[in-house]
C-alpha positions as CSV (number, residue, x, y, z in Angstrom):
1,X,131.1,190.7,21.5
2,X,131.2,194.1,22.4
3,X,133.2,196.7,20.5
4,X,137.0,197.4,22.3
5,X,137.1,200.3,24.4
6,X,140.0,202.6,24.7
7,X,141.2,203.4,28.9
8,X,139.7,207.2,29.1
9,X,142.3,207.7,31.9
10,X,146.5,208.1,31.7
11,X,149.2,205.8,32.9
12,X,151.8,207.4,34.4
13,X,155.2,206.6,36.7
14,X,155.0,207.9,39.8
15,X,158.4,210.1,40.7
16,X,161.4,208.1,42.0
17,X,161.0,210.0,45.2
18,X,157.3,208.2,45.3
19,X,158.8,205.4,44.6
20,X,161.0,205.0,47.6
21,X,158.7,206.1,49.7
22,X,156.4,203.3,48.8
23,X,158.8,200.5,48.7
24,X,159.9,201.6,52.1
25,X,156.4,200.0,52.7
26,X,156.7,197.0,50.3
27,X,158.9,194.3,49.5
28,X,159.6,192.1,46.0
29,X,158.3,195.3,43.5
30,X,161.1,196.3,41.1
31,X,159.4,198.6,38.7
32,X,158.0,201.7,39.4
33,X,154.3,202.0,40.7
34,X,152.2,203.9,38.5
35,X,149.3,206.1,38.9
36,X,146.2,206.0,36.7
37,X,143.6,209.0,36.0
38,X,142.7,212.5,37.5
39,X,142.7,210.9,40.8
40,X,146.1,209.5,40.7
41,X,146.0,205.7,41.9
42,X,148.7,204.2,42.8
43,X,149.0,200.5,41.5
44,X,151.9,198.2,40.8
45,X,153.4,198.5,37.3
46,X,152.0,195.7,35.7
47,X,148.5,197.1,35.9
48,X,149.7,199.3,33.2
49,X,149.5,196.4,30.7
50,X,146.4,194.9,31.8
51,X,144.1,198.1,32.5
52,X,142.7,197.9,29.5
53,X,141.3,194.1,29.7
54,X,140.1,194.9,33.1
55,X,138.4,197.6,32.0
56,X,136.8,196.2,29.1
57,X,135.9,193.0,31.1
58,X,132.0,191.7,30.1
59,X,129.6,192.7,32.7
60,X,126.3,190.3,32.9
61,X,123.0,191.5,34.7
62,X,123.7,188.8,37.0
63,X,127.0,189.6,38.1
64,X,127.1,190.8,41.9
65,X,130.2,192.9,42.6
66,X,131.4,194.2,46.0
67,X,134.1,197.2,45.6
68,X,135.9,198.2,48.9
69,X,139.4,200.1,49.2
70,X,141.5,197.0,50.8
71,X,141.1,196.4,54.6
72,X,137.6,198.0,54.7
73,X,135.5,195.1,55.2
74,X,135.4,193.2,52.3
75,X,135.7,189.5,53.0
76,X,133.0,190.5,55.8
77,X,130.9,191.6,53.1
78,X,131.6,188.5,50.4
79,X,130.8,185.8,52.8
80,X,127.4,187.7,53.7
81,X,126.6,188.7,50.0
82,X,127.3,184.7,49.4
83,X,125.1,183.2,51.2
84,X,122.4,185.8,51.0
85,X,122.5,184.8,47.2
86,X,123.1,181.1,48.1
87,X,120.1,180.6,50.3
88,X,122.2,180.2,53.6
89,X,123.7,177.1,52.2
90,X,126.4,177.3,55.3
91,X,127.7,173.8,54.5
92,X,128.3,174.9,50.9
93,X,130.4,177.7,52.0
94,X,132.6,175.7,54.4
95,X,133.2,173.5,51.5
96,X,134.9,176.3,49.4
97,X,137.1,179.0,50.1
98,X,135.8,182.3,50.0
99,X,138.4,183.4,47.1
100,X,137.3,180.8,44.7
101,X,133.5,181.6,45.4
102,X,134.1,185.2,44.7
103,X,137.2,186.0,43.1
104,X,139.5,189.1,42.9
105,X,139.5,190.7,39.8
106,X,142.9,192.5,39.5
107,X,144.6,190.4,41.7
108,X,146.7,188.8,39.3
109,X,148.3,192.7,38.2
110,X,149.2,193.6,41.4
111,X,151.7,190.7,41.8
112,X,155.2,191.6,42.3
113,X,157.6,189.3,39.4
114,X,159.4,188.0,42.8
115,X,156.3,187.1,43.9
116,X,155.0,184.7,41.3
117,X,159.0,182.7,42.0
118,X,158.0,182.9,45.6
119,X,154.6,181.5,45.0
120,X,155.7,178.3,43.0
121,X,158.0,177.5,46.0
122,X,154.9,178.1,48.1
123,X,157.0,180.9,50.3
124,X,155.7,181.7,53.4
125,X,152.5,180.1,52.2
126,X,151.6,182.5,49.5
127,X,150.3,180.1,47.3
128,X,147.2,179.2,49.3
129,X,146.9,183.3,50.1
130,X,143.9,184.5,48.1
131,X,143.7,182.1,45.8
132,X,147.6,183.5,44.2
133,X,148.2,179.9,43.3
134,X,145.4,180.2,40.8
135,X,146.5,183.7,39.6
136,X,149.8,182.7,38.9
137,X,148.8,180.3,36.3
138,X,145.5,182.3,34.6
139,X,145.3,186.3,35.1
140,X,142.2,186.6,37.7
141,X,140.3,189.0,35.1
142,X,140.4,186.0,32.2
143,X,139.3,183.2,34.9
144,X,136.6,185.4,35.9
145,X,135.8,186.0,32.2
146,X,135.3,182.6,31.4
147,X,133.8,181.8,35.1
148,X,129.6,180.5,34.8
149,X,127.4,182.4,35.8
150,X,126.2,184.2,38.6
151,X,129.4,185.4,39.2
152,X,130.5,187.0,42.6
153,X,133.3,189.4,41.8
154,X,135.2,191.7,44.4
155,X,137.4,194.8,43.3
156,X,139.4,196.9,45.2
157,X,139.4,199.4,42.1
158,X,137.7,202.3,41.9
159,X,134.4,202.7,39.8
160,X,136.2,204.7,37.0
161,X,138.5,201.8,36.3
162,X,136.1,199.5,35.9
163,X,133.9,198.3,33.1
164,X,132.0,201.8,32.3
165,X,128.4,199.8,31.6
166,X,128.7,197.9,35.5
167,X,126.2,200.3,36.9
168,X,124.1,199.7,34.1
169,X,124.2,196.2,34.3
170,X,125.0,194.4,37.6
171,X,124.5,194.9,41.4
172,X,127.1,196.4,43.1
173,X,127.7,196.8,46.8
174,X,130.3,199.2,48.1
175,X,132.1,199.6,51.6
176,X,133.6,202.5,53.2
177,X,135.8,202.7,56.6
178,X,136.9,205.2,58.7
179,X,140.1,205.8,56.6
180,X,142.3,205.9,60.2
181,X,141.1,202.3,60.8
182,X,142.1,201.3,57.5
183,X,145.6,202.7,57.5
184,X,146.2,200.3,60.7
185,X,144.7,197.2,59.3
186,X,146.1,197.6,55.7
187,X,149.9,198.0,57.8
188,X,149.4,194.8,59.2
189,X,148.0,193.2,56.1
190,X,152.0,193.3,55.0
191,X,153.2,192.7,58.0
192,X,151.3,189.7,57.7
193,X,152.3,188.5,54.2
194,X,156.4,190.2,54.7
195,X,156.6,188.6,57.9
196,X,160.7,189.1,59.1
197,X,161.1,190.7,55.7
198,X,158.9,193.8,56.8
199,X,161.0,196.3,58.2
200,X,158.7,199.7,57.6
201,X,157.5,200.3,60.7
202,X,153.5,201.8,61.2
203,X,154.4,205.3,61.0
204,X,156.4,204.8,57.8
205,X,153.8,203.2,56.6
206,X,151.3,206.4,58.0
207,X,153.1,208.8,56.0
208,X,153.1,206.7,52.7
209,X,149.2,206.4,53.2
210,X,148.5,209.8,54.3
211,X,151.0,211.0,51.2
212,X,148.1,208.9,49.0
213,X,151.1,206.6,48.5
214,X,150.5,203.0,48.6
215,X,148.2,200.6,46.5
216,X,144.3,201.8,45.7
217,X,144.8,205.0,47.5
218,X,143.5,207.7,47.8
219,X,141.1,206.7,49.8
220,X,138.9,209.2,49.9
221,X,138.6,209.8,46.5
222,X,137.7,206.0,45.9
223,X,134.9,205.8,48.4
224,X,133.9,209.7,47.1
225,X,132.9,207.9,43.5
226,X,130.8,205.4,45.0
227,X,129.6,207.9,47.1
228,X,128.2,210.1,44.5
229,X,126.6,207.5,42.8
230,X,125.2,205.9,46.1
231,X,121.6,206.8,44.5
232,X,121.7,204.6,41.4
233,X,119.6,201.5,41.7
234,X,121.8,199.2,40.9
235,X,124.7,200.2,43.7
236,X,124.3,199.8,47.3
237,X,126.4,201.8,50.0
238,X,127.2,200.4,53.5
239,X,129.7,201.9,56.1
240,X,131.8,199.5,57.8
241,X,131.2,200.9,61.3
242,X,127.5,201.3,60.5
243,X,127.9,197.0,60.1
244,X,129.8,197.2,63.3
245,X,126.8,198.6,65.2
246,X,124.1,197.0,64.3
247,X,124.8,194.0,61.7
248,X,121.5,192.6,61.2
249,X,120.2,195.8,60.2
250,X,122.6,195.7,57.7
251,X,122.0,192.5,56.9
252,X,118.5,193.0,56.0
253,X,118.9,196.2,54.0
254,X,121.5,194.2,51.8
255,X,119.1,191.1,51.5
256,X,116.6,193.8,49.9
257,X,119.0,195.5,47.7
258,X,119.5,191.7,45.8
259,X,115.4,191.1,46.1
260,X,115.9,188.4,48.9
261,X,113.9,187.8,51.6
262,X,114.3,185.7,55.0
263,X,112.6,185.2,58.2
264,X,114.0,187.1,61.6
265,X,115.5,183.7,62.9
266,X,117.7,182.9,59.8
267,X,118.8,186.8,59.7
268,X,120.0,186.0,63.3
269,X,121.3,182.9,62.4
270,X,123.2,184.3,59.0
271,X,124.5,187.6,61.8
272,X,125.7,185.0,64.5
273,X,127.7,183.4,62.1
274,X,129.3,186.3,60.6
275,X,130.3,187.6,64.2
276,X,134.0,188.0,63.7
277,X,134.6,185.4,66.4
278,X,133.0,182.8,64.3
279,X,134.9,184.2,60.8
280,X,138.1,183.8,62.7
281,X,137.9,180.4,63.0
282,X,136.7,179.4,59.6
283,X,139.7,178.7,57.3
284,X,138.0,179.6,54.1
285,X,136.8,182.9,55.4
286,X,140.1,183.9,57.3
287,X,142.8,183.2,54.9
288,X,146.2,184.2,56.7
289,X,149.4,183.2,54.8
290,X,151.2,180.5,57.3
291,X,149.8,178.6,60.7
292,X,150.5,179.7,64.0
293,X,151.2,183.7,63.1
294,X,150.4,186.1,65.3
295,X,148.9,188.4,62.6
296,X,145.9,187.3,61.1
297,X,144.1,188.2,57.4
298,X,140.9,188.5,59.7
299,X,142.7,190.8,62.8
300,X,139.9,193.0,65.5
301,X,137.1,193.4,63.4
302,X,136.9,196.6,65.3
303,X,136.0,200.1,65.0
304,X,138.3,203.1,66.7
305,X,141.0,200.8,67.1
306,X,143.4,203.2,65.6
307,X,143.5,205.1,68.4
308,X,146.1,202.9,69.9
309,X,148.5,203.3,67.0
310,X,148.1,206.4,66.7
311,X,150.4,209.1,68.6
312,X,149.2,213.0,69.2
313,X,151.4,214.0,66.0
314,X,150.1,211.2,63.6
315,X,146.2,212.3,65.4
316,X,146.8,215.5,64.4
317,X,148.0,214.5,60.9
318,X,145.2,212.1,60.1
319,X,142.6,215.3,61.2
320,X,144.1,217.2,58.4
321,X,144.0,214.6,56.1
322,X,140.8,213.7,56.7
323,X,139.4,217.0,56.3
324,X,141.8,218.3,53.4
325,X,140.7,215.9,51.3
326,X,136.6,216.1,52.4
327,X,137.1,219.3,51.7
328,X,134.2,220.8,49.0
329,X,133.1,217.0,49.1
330,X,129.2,215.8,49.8
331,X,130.9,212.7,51.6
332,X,131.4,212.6,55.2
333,X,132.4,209.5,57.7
334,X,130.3,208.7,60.7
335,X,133.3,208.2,62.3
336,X,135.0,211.4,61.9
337,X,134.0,214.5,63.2
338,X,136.3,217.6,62.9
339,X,136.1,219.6,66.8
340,X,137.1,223.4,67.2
341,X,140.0,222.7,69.6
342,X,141.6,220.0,66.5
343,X,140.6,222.2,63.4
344,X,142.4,225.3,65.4
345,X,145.6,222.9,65.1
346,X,145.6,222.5,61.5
């Protein structure tokens, strides 16, 4: 067994103005968020007594990880990296849901106390949401821990608060989105889980994300670390629009990043059914909390759509974030580009 390591990064409370601002956006958390390292993410206060498991968590060489900040892809990305690794076994992955096949790891630390007295009443479905019945009885990080291997493992934490030997070890894959997109998509994520008991509306919920104020942010930073390491063997770096554009390109690139290799037809195949009309429909892939809700877990699968949320103030806004925090950075979006006429406005 491998020798304890020590967190190399700080704990702290954020202030109780942070605070407010992001419970405006969150319901059922009664402790005050925290945020962790130079960067300063923001996660709920019980990550602050199990950081240190997390990030001492074994890593085996055939481990498969995808990281993504939330909203940016992911379950897109886990069903794919699935069956690449499962040999297309389709009927084996309709059998399953996707959250048992390839758990979160920190899930279980970003549960509200309310929550886990919601769950055992199975409020507003929560206990069949991302697998949060499991979580509730065994913290996700032990379960995965005493998992068989290969294990498929999904994060929404950043590389520096994870286990410090994973690029040495296992295959990651990470996924960046435009960080406009996400904002949207992550808003509606709570709306979907709060239901009535939402009452932030989107641009409440703009400011606390541009402010670098809600859960996993900021963004930029996370996608910057796995960024910067987009050159080691052993990571692999996709763009969510890039996926959008031309997915069985994609596809491919990812099948040689794990050393598989299939035929033109079965790529098709595997890209027809992860069009997102298809993922929609499949229960195990699109797990929204309740029936008959008009916001789904899976919502557009879209790039651009936060164009339509968006007014000219909160355009201007997410230009200066954007390129404030870009700034003096090697990273860039594909998405985003910075014109004379918007940069004169900021």
């Amino acid at each position: 067994m491998a020798p304890w390591i020590d967190l190399p990064y700080e704990i702290r409370n954020v202030t109780p103005e942070e605070d407010k601002i992001i419970k405006k956006c969150l319901i059922g958390y009664t402790k005050p968020f925290v945020k962790c390292g130079k960067n300063e993410y923001v996660m709920a206060a019980s990550f602050r007594k199990h950081a240190e498991e997390i990030y001492n968590l074994e890593v085996r060489p055939d481990d498969i990880w995808v990281i993504t900040f939330p909203r940016s892809g992911t379950t897109w990305t886990q069903e794919m990296v699935w069956l690449i690794e499962n040999d297309l076994d389709f009927k084996a992955a309709k059998a399953k849901p996707l959250y048992e096949r390839f758990p979160m790891l920190e899930i279980t630390a970003h549960i509200p106390q309310v929550a886990f007295e919601l769950i055992k009443v199975n409020f507003m479905n929560l206990a069949y949401f991302q697998g949060l019945n499991h979580a509730v009885r065994k913290p996700s990080w032990k379960a995965i821990a005493e998992a068989p291997s290969p294990r498929f493992i999904k994060t929404h934490l950043p590389l520096s608060m994870l286990p410090p030997k994973l690029l040495s070890t296992a295959k990651v894959i990470y996924v960046a989105r435009d960080p406009r997109d996400v904002a949207v998509s992550y808003y509606y994520l709570h709306k979907m889980l709060a239901k009535t008991l939402m009452r932030a509306t989107f641009q409440t919920f703009w400011e606390a994300f541009r402010r670098d104020l809600l859960p996993w942010t900021p963004i930029v930073a996370h996608t910057n670390e796995a960024w910067e390491k987009r050159h080691n063997p052993n990571l692999h770096f996709i763009f969510y629009e890039d996926m959008i554009k031309d997915l069985p390109k994609e596809i491919r690139a990812i099948c040689k990043f794990l050393n598989r290799k299939y035929p033109a037809d079965k790529i098709e195949t595997l890209a027809e059914y992860l069009s997102f009309d298809s993922l929609r429909k499949n229960k195990n892939v699109n797990n929204t909390a309740g029936d008959n809700t008009e916001v789904q877990f899976l919502r557009k699968g879209e790039a651009g759509g936060w164009r339509t949320h968006f007014d000219d103030e909160m355009k201007l806004q997410a230009e200066e974030f954007i390129s404030t925090r870009l700034r003096g950075l090697d990273l860039s979006y594909p998405s985003f580009q910075l014109n004379e006429t918007e940069c004169s406005h900021l």
